[in-house]
N, C-alpha and C positions, 0 to 999 in steps of 0.2 A: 572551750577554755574560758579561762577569767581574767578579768581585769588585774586581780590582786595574786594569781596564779605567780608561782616559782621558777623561774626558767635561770640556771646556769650555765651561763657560754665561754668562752673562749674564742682566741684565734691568733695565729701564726703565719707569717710568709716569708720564705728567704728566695735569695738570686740563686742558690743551688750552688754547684762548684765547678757548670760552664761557662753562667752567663756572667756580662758586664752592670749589668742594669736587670731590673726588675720590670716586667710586664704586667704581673700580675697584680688587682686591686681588691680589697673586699669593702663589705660599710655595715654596720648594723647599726641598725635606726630600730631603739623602742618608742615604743607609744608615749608619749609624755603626759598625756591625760586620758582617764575614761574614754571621754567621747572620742576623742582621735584612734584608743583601742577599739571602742565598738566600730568606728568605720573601717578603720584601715589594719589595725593589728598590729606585730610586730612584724618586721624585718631584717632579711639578713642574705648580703649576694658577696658571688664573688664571681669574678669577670680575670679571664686572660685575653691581651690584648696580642694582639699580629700586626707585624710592618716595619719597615728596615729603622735601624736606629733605635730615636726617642718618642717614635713611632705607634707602637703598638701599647707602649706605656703611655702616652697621652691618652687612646682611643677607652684603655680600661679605666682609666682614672674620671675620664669624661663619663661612662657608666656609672659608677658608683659613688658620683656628685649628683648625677642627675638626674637619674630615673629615680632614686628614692624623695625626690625634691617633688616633682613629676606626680608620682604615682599618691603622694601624700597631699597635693592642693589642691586635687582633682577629686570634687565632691560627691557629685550628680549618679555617677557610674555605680554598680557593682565593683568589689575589688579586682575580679576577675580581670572586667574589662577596664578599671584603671590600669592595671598594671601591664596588660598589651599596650594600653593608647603610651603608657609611657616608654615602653618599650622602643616602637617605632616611634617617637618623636626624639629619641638621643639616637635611635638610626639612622633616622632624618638628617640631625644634627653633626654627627659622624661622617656619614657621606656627601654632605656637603662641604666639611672641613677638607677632605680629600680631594674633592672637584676642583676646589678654587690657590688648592695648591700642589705644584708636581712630586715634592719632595713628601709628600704626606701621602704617596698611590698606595694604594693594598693596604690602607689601613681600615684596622675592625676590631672586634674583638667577642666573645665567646660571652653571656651574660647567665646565671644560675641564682635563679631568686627564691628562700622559701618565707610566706608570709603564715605566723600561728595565728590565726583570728577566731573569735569566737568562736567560728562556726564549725571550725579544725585547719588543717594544715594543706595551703594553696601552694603550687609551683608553678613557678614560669621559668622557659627554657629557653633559650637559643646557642648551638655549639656545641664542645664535648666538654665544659667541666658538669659536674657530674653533684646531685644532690640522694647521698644516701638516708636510710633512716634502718637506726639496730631497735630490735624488738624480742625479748627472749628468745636469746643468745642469737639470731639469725639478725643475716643484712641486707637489706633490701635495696637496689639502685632504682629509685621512683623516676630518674630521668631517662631520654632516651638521647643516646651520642649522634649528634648532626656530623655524623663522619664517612668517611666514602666507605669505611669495614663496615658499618653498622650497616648503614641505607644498602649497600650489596646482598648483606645474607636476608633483611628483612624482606627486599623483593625477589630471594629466593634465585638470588645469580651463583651465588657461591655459598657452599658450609662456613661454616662460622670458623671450624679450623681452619679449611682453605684461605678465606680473607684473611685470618691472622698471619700466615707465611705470605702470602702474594700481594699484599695489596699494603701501601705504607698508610702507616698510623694516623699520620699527624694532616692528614688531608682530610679538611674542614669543607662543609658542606652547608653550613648556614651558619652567618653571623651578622652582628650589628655591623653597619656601615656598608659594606659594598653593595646591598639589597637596601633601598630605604622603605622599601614595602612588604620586610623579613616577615617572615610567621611566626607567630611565637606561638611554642607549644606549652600550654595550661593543663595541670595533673590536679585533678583534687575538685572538691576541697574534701581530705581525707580524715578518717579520724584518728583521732590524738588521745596517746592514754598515756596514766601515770608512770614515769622512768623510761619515756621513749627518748632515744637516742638519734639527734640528726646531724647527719656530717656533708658541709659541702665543700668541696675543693677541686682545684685546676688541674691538669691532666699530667702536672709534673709529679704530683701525688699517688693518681689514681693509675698511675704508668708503670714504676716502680715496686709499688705496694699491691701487694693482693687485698681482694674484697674482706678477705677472711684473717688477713692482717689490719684491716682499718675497723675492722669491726670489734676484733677479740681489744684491740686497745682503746676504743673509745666509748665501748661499752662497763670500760672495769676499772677505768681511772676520772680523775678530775678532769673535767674539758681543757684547764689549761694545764696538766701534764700529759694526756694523750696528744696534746698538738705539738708540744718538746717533743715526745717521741717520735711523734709521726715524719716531722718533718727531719729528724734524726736521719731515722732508715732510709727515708728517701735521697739524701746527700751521700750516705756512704754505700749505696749500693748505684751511686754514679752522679746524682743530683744534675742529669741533663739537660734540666727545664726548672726556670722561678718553680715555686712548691709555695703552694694555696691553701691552709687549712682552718675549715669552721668548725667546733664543737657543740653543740648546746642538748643541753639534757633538758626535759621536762619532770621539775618539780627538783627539788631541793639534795644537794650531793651530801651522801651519809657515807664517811668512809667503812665499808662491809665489816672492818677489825672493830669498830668501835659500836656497830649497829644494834648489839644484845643491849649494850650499855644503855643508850641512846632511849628504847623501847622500854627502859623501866624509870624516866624521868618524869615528874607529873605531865598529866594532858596537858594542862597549858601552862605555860613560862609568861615571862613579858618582856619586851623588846627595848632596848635603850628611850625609846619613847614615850613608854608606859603602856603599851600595846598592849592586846593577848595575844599570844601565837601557840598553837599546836605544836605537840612534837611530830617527827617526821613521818610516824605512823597516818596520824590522825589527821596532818595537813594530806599526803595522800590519797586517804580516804575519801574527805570531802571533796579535792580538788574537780572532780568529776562527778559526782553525787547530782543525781537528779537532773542532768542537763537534758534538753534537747534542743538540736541543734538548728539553728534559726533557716538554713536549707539542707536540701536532702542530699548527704553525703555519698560519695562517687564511691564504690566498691575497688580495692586494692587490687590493682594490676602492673606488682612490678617487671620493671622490666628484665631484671637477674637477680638471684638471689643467690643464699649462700650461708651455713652454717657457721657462727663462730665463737664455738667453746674454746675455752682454753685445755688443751690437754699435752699429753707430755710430747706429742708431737712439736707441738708449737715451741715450746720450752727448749727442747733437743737443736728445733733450726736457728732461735733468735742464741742460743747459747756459744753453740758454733759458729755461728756468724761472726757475732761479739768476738773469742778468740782467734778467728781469722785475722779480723780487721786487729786486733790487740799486738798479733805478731809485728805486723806491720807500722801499727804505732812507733814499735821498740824501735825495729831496723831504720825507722825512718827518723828516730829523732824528735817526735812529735809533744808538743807542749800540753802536759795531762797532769792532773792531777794523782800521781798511781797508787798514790795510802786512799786515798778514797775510792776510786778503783775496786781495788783489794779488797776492798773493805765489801761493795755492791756484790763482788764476787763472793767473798763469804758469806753474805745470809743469802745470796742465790739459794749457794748449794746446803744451806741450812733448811730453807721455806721447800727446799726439792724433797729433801730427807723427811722433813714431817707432812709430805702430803698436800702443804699449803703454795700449790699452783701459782695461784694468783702471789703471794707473797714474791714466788721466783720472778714471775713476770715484771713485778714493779723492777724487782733489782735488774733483771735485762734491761728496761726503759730506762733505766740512770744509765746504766753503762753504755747504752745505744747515744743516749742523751750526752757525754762527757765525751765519747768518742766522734760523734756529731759538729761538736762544737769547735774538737782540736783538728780534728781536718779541713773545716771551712778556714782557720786560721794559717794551716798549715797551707791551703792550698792559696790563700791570698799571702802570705811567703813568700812565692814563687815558686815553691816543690807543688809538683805534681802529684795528687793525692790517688790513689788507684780506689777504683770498684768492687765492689764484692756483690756477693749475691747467696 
C-alpha cells in the first residue's frame, strides 16, 4: 500500500438492549505523516472489556488509549514486534491495576488489532473479537477465537458441532490483564488488493450475525451504513452483549448505481486544492501498480471462511425478519416513523421485481436500520422489546 492510498472506514458501538454500560472500546489512529506511515501504517482495534461493573469498560478503554500510543513511539522494532511489546505492556498495565485493587479482580479485556502498512495487512490478536476481511464476494475470519469452543475442537477434543451445543460460548481463554505475559497471536503481514473489505468487531456482533450476513452487507454498502445495519440486526435479534463494529474498505466507495456514470468522467478531475486526482477507475488501477513489498508476505490461511452473495435467499430471511419484528412494532406501540417505513418497503419489493438485489437489500438495511433504533428506545421505555431471529 501507499501513503496517498484511499482507505474508507467507518464505525459503530451500542450497549445493545441488555446492558447498562458499555464494554466495548474501538480507536483508529491514521498515520498523520509519510514517515509515521512508512513505520508504523495505519490503525484500527477494537477491544471488549470483562469484569463486574465499571470494570471491564475501564480495562478496554485502557487498550485503545494505549496500545496505539505504545505501538506508535516505539521506533527501533519491526511493526510486528512493536505491536506485541505494546500489547503486553497495557497487559502489564491492566494486571497491575487489578492487583493493587480488590474491586477491579477479573478485570481484562479481549484486544483485535488490524494495521494496513506498506508492506500489506498485519494482525494482532488476543480474545474472541474477531478481524474479518470480504474479497469477491467471500469472507474470511483471519483471527483465531481465544475461547474454550475454539481451543477444544483445534486440539481435536470435540467436533466443532459438539463444542457448539456443550461447551458455553462466552469462555475466554486469553486476554489482556489476568496474564501480563499474554501471547499475542501476529497473522500477516498479508496482501492487500483493490476493494478489499475488513471488518473488525466484538463478539456481541459476531454472536448474532452470521459470517455470511456481515459479509453480504459490508461488502455492498458504505462502511458507515453497513455498520447502521449491522449493529441493527444485532439488537433486534436480542442485542445480548455491547456490539462493536469496524468498517474500512480499500480504495475509494463508488456507489455500483452510479458506477457506469462515474467511468466515463475525464481521467483526471482536481480536488478543491487544485490537485489531480483520477477517477475511480484509474485511481484503482494504480493503487497497487508495480509494488513490491518491502518483506515477504505470509500466504492466506484463514481460519473460516464463507461465501457471501447476495441472493434471493438472503432477501426472503432479512424480508421476513423485518415483518416479524414490524408486527410487533404495531402491537407494541413503538415510536417509528411508518410513512418512511412504507415507503423502504415499497422500493423493496420494487428493486425485488426488477432483479435489482442489492437495491432490495439497501431497502431491508433502512428498515432493519429504523426498526433498530425504535427498539433500543422503546426498550430504554421500560417495555421489554422481544428477539427475533
Amino acid at each position: 500500500m501507499n501513503w496517498d492510498d484511499i482507505i474508507t472506514d467507518a464505525a459503530a458501538t451500542d450497549t445493545g438492549m441488555r446492558r447498562s454500560n458499555n464494554q466495548d472500546s474501538h480507536s483508529v489512529v491514521r498515520a498523520s505523516t509519510a514517515e509515521v506511515w512508512r513505520q508504523r501504517g495505519h490503525l484500527y482495534m477494537v477491544a471488549d472489556g470483562m469484569g463486574a461493573h465499571a470494570v471491564g469498560e475501564l480495562a478496554s478503554k485502557m487498550a485503545c488509549d494505549n496500545i496505539p500510543h505504545n505501538y506508535t513511539k516505539t521506533k527501533t522494532t519491526t511493526p510486528s514486534e512493536a505491536i506485541t511489546k505494546a500489547y503486553r505492556e497495557v497487559g502489564t498495565l491492566i494486571h497491575s491495576r487489578a492487583t493493587a485493587n480488590r474491586d477491579f479482580q477479573g478485570m481484562g479485556t479481549t484486544c483485535s488489532t488490524l494495521l494496513l502498512l506498506p508492506q500489506g495487512a498485519l494482525i494482532a490478536h488476543v480474545g474472541d473479537s474477531r478481524v474479518y476481511r470480504i474479497r469477491n464476494g467471500r469472507i474470511d475470519q483471519l483471527s483465531f477465537d481465544h475461547s474454550l469452543v475454539w481451543e477444544l475442537v483445534r486440539r481435536n477434543h470435540l467436533s466443532s458441532e459438539h463444542a457448539n451445543v456443550a461447551v458455553p460460548k462466552n469462555v475466554i481463554t486469553r486476554s489482556l490483564g489476568p496474564d501480563p505475559n499474554v501471547e499475542v497471536d501476529i497473522e500477516g503481514p498479508l496482501a492487500v488488493e483493490p476493494n478489499d473489505v475488513y471488518l473488525l468487531c466484538s463478539d456481541g456482533l459476531s454472536g448474532p450475525v452470521t459470517d455470511p450476513e456481515l459479509g453480504v452487507f459490508a461488502a455492498n454498502f458504505h462502511p458507515k451504513d453497513a455498520c447502521r445495519y449491522l449493529v441493527s440486526l444485532a439488537n433486534l435479534r436480542g442485542g445480548h452483549d455491547n456490539v462493536t463494529v469496524l468498517v474500512l474498505r480499500v480504495g475509494p466507495w463508488v456507489e455500483p448505481d452510479t458506477a457506469d456514470d462515474l467511468s466515463t468522467t475525464p481521467a483526471h478531475t482536481e480536488t478543491p486544492n487544485g490537485k489531480k486526482r483520477g477517477n475511480w477507475k484509474s485511481t484503482l488501477a494504480k493503487m497497487f501498480k508495480g509494488r513490491t513489498p518491502a518483506v515477504e508476505l505470509v500466504a492466506d490461511h484463514p481460519y473460516r471462511s464463507a461465501e457471501c452473495p447476495i441472493t434471493l435467499e438472503v432477501i426472503d430471511r432479512f424480508s421476513e425478519l423485518t415483518r416479524k419484528i414490524q408486527a410487533h412494532a404495531i402491537e407494541q406501540a413503538w415510536s417509528l416513523d411508518w410513512t418512511q417505513f412504507a415507503q423502504h418497503r415499497r422500493q423493496e419489493g420494487e428493486a425485488r421485481a426488477a432483479g435489482n438485489l442489492r437495491g432490495a437489500l439497501r431497502s431491508l438495511g433502512e428498515m432493519i436500520a429504523l426498526l433498530g433504533v425504535a427498539a433500543r428506545f422503546h426498550r430504554k421505555g421500560g417495555s421489554a422489546a422481544s428477539s427475533a431471529s
